[in-house]
N, C-alpha and C positions, 0 to 999 in steps of 0.2 A: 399816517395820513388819514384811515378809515377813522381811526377815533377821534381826530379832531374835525373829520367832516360830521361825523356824530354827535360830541360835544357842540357843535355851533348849532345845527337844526333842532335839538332838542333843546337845546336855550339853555341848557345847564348852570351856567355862570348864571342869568337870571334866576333861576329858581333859588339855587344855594344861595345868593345877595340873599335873601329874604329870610334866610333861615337861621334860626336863634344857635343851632350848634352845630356851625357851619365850620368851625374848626375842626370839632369830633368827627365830624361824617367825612371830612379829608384824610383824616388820618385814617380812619377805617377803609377806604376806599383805598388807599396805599395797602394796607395791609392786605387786603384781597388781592390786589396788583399782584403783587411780589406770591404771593399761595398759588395766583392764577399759574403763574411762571413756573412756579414748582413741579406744579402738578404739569403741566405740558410737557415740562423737562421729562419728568418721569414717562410719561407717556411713549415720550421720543425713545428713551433707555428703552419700553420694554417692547416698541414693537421694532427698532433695531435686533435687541437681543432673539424675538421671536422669528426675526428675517435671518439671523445668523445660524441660531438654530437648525432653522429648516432647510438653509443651504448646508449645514453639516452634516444633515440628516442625507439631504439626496446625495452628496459625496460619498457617506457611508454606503449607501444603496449600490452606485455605479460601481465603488470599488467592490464588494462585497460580490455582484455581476459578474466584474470585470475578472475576480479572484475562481469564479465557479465554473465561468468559460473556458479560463486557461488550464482548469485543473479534468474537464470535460476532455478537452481537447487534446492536454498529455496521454489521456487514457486512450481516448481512444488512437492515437499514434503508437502509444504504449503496443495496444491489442493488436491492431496491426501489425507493427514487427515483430510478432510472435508469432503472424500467420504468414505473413509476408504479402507484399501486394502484387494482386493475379491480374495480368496485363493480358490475358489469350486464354481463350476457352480451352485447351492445351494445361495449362498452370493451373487453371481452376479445377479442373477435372483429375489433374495427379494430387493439388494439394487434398481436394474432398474424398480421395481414396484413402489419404493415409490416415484420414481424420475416422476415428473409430465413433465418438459421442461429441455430441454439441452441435453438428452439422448447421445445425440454423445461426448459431452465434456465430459461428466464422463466417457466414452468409450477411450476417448483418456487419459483423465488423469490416468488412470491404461496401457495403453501401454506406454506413456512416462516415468515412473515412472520405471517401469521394465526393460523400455530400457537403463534410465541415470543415474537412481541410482541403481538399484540389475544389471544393467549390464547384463542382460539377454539375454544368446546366443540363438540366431533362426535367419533364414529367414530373411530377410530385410524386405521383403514385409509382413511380419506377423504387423511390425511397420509401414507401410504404412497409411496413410489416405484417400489417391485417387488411381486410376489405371487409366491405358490409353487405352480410347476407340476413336479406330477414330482420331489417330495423336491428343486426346484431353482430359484432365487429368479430370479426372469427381471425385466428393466424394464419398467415400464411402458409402455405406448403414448403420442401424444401426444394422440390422440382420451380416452383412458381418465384421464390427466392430468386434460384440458377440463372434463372430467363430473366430477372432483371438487372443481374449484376453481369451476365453477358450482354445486356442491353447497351450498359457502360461502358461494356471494356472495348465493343464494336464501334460505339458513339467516336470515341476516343481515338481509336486506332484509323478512323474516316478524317481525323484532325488533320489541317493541311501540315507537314511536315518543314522544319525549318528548313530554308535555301542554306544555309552551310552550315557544317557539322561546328558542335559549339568545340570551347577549346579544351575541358576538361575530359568528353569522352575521348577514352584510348589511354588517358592516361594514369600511369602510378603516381599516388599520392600519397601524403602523409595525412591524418585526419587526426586534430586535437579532439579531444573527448575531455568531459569534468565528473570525474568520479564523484563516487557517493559520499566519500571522507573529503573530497571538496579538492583532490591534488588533481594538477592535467596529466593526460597521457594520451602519446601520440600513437598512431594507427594505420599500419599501413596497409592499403584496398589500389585497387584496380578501377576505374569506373567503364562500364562495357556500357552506355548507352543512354539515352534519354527516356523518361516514362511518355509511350504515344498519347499526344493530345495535350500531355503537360510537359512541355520544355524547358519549365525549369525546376521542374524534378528529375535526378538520375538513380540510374542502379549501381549499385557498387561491391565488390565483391572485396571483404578483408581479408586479409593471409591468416590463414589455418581456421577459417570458418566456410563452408560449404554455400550456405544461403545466401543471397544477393539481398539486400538490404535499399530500402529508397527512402534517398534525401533532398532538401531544398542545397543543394552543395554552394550553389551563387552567392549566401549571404556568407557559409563561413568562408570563403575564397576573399570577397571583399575586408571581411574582417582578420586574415592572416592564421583564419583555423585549419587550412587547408593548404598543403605546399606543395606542389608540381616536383615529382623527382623525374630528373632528368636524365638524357644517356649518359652512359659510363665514358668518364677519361679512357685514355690510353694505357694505364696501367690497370684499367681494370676498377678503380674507385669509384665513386659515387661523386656526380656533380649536388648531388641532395643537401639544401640547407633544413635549418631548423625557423629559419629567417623567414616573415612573410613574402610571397611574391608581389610587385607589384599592381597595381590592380589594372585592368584592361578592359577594353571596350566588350559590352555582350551584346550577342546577334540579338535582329529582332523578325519577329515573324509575321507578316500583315501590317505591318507598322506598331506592332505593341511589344516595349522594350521590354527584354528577360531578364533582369536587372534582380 
C-alpha cells in the first residue's frame, strides 16, 4: 500500500510516459526490487541468528551459574558432615575441643552452611568473616567466630517448635544412598529428632557409626528413599519392606507446609 501511495504522489507513471528508455529503467527497477528483498532477507537471517546466539549464550551463563552453585553447595554440605552440625553451645564447645588446627574453618563451615543451605535469617554480619578496622578488612577472631555461630544456634533454638512431633522422628529407617560406582545401597539409622528452628531437617544416627548425621529426610520419604521399619511380628521377624512407604500428610508449623 505505502508504495503505491508513493508511486501516485510522485507521479511516476507521468514521468516514466515521457521517458525514451522507459522499458530499461523497468527492468532495472525490478532488478533492484528483488536485490532489495535479498538483502533484507539476509538482514532478517542475521539479526535472527545474532538473537539466537545471545540467547545461547545467557543459557550457557545460567547453566554454567546454575552448575557452580550446586557444586558450592555439595561442598559445603560436604564440610559439614565432616564436622557435623552444632545445634547447642554444648556440641560446639566439645566438637572445638577435639579440633586440634583449622578452628576457624570449622567456625565457618557452620556459618556457611546455615547461611546457604537452612537459609538462615540474621544480620549479615552474623555471616561475616572480617570487619573493618581502619579503612582495613582484618579476620575475624575465633572467640568472635564462637559468638556468632552461638548467635545462630540460640536464634534457632527460640524457633517456635512444631505443635506435633513429625512422623519420622523415633523412628528406624532404612535410608537408600547412591554410591560413587553409581550402585544403591540401603542404610539403616535411627532418627532421634528434628534440627531446632529447621523442621524439616532431622538428626539421624546409622548403625555402627557413632556421629549423628543431618538430613532434609521429607524429600527422600516422598520419593521411597527412605522406608519406615516397623515393629517386629510375633515370631520375632521384621515387618520391614524394601517397598516405598506410601506418602502422607506433613505437619505444618505457623501455617508454612514442611513438605
Amino acid at each position: 500500500m505505502e508504495s503505491h501511495v508513493t508511486f501516485s504522489l510522485n507521479k511516476t507513471s507521468a514521468w516514466l510516459s515521457k521517458q525514451d528508455n522507459a522499458d530499461e529503467i523497468l527492468k532495472q527497477s525490478r532488478r533492484e526490487v528483488h536485490n532489495e528483498k535479498k538483502k533484507f532477507k539476509q538482514r532478517e537471517e542475521s539479526i535472527r541468528a545474532k538473537r539466537l546466539e545471545k540467547q545461547n549464550e545467557q543459557f550457557r551463563k545460567k547453566k554454567n551459574w546454575r552448575e557452580k552453585t550446586v557444586d558450592k553447595l555439595e561442598k559445603e554440605t560436604n564440610d559439614m558432615t565432616f564436622h557435623g552440625l552444632w545445634q547447642s553451645e554444648g556440641q560446639m564447645n566439645e566438637a572445638l575441643g577435639k579440633i586440634k588446627t583449622k578452628t576457624e574453618q570449622a567456625l565457618r563451615v557452620q556459618l556457611k552452611f546455615r547461611k546457604n543451605i537452612f537459609n538462615q535469617k540474621c544480620d549479615e554480619k552474623v555471616y561475616s568473616f572480617s570487619k573493618l578496622i581502619d579503612n582495613k578488612r582484618v579476620l575475624l577472631s575465633v572467640d568472635e567466630l564462637k559468638k556468632n555461630v552461638l548467635t545462630l544456634i540460640n536464634k534457632a533454638a527460640n524457633f517456635p517448635s512444631p505443635e506435633q512431633t513429625h512422623l519420622l522422628v523415633g523412628k528406624n529407617i532404612d535410608h537408600r544412598f547412591l554410591e560413587e560406582d553409581g550402585r544403591e545401597k540401603w542404610y539403616t539409622g535411627r532418627v532421634i529428632s528434628q534440627v531446632p528452628g529447621f523442621p524439616r531437617w532431622f538428626n539421624v544416627i546409622y548403625s555402627g557409626d557413632e556421629d549423628v548425621y543431618t538430613a532434609k529426610l521429607t524429600d527422600d520419604y516422598k520419593t521411597g528413599d527412605i522406608v519406615i521399619k516397623l515393629s517386629k511380628k510375633a515370631d520375632g521377624s521384621s515387618f520391614n519392606s524394601t517397598k516405598p512407604s506410601p506418602p502422607v500428610p506433613f505437619y505444618t508449623c505457623n501455617n508454612v507446609a514442611l513438605d
